[in-house]
Structures are given as C-alpha cells and as structure tokens.
C-alpha positions as CSV (number, residue, x, y, z in Angstrom):
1,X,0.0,0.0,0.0
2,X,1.2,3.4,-1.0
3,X,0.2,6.6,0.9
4,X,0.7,9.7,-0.2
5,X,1.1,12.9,2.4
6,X,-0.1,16.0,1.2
7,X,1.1,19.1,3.3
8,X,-1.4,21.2,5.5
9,X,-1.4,24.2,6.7
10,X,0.4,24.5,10.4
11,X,-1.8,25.9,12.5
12,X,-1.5,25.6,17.0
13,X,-5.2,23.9,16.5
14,X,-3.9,21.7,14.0
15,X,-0.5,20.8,15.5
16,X,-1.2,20.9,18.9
17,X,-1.4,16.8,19.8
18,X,2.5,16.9,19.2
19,X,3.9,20.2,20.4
20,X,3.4,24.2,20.1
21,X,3.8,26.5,17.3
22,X,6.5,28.7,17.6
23,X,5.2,32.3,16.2
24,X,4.6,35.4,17.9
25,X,1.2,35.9,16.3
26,X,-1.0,35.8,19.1
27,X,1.5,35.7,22.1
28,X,1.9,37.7,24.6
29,X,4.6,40.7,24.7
30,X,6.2,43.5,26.4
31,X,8.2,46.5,25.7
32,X,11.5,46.2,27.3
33,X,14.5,48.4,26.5
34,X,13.1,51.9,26.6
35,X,10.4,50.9,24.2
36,X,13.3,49.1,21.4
37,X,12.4,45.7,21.3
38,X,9.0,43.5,22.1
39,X,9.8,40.6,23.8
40,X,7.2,37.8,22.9
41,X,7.9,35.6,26.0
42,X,6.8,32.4,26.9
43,X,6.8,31.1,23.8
44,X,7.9,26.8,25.0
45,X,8.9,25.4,28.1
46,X,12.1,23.2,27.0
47,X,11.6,19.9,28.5
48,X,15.7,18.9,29.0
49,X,15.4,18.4,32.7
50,X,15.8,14.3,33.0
51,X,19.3,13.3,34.6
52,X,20.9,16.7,35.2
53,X,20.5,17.5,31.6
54,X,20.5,21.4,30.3
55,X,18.9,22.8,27.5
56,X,21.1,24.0,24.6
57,X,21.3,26.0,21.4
58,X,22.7,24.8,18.1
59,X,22.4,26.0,14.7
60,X,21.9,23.2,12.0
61,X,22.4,24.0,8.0
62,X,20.1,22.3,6.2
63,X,20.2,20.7,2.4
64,X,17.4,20.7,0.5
65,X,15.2,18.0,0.5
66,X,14.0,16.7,-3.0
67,X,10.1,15.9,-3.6
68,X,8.1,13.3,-3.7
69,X,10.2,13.0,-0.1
70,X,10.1,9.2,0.5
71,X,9.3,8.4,4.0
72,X,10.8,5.5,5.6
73,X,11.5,6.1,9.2
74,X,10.7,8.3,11.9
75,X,12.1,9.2,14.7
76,X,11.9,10.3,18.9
77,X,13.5,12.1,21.6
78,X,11.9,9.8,24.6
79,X,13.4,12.1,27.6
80,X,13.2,15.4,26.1
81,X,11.4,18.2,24.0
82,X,13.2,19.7,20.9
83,X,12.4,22.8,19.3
84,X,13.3,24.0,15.7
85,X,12.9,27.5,14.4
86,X,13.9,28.9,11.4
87,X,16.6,31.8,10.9
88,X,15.2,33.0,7.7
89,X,11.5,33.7,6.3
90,X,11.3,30.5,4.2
91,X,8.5,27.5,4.9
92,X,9.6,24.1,5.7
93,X,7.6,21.0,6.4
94,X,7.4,18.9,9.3
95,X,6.0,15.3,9.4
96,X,4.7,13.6,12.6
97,X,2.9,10.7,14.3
98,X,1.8,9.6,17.4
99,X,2.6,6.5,19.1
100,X,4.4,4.5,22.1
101,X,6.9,1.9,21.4
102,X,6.3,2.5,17.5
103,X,4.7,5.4,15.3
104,X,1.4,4.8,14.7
105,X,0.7,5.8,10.9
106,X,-2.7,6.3,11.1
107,X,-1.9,9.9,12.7
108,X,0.7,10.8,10.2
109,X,0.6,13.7,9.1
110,X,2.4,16.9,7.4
111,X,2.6,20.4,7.9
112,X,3.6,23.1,5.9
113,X,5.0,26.2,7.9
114,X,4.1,30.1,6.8
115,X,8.0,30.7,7.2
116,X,7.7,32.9,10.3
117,X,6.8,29.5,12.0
118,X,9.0,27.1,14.0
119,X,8.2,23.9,16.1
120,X,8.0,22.5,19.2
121,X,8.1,18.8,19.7
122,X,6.9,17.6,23.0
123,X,8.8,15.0,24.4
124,X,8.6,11.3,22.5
125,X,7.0,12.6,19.4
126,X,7.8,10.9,16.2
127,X,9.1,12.8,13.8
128,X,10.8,12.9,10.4
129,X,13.9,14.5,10.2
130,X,14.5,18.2,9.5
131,X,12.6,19.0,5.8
132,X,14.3,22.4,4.4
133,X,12.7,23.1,0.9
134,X,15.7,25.3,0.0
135,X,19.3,24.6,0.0
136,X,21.7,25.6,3.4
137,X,18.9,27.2,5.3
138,X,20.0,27.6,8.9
139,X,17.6,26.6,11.6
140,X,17.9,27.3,15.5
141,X,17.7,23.7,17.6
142,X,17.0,23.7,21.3
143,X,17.4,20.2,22.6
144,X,19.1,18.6,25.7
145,X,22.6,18.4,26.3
146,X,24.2,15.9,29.1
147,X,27.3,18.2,29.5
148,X,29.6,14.8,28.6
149,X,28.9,13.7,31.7
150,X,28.9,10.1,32.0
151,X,26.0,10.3,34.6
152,X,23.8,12.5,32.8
153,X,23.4,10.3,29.1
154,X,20.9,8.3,28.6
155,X,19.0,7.0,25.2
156,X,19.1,10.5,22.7
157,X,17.1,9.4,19.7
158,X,14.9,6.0,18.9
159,X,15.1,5.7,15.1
160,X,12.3,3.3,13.5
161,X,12.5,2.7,10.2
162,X,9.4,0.9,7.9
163,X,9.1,-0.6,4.7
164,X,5.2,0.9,3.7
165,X,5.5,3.7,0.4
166,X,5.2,7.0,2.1
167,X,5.7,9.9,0.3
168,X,5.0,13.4,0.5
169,X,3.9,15.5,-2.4
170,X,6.0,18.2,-3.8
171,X,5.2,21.4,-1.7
C-alpha cells in the first residue's frame, strides 16, 4: 500500500497533539529596552530536565530536500522536547505521528510552515527528520545536552524505520 502525504497548513489547533507553534502571532509581549524591542515571552517550556540534563542552542544547516520526499522512518526524543525554528522567512515541512513503542501511521501527518513558523516537539514525538525546501537554510535547535557527563546520558534518539510507500507531495 502506497500513501501519499499532502502538506497542511500548520496551525497551533492543528499541531497541537505533538507540540506548540513557535510564532509570535497571538503571544503575549512587552516592551523592554526603553520601548526598542517586544519581547514575545513564553513562547515553550524546554523539557531537557531528565538526569541533570541542560537545554542548549545549536544552529543546524540544512540541504534541500527533494520531492516526492520518501518516507521510511521516523524518529523520537523519549526524555526530552526539541524545538526548531527557522533563521530566515522561508516555509519548511514537518512530518509527525503519534505512538508509544512505535509510530502509529494512522496519525501521520504533514505540515507546511508560513515561514515565520518554527516547532515544538513535545517529548517522545515521532518525527521525520529536519525537511528544508531550500538549499543551506540555517535553523535554530534547542534540545538537551548531558554536558559529557557520564552520569547525565541516557537513550538520545529511537530511530524506526518501515518498509510501507510513504511519500510526500512536492510542496
């Protein structure tokens, strides 16, 4: 069986079963610096917490992917959240599923950001690796670090990979 993903629209109604938008359309602000700057606060609580682990900042360069995007794995963060928001004004997708020990494909699905979006993964959410529709776009990533502490590590990233035809549609 074949299934083909088309991309939807990425609302926080629509999304909301596996994380937060990341936009400051409809968040809550305040001036700060003599008037200069609005700070839109709030915006995710990082979940990073689990064995002494911190939250930290990276900056990932992406490659463009190429469409029909074949689908054959997913993957999760099972003791943390992770967070991905874009450093310029371009859209990039985001494919997702529910599910315990295994995605469950019935709640695939694919979103389509507005470019002034990013993500928020809530901890154990399956998820398709980084989809950049242009080539070296640079994306913010807030996940966990264990500060190289042998204490602190524990199981990063569960990677499951399938054999059913998933693809998703050129944007």
């Amino acid at each position: 069986m074949k299934l083909v993903l088309k991309p939807e629209l990425l609302t926080c109604k629509s999304f909301n079963d596996f994380g937060k938008v990341i936009s400051i359309d409809d968040s809550k602000s305040i001036l700060i610096n003599d008037g200069y700057a609005q700070k839109h606060f709030n915006l995710c609580d990082m979940d990073s917490n689990e064995k002494n682990g911190l939250s930290t900042l990276h900056i990932y360069l992406a490659k463009k992917r190429i469409f029909p995007l074949k689908i054959n794995m997913l993957e999760k963060h099972p003791y943390f959240s992770q967070t991905f928001m874009p450093r310029s004004n371009k859209p990039f997708l985001v494919v997702v599923a529910l599910g315990e020990e295994t995605p469950n494909l019935e709640t695939l699905k694919v979103f389509k950001t507005n470019g002034n979006q990013g993500v928020h993964y809530n901890r154990g959410i399956w998820h398709f690796p980084l989809i950049s529709i242009e080539d070296n776009e640079q994306f913010i990533v807030i996940d966990r670090n264990d500060l190289k502490i042998k204490e602190n590590k524990l199981e990063d990233c569960i990677e499951v990979y399938f054999e059913n035809q998933i693809e998703v549609m050129d944007i």
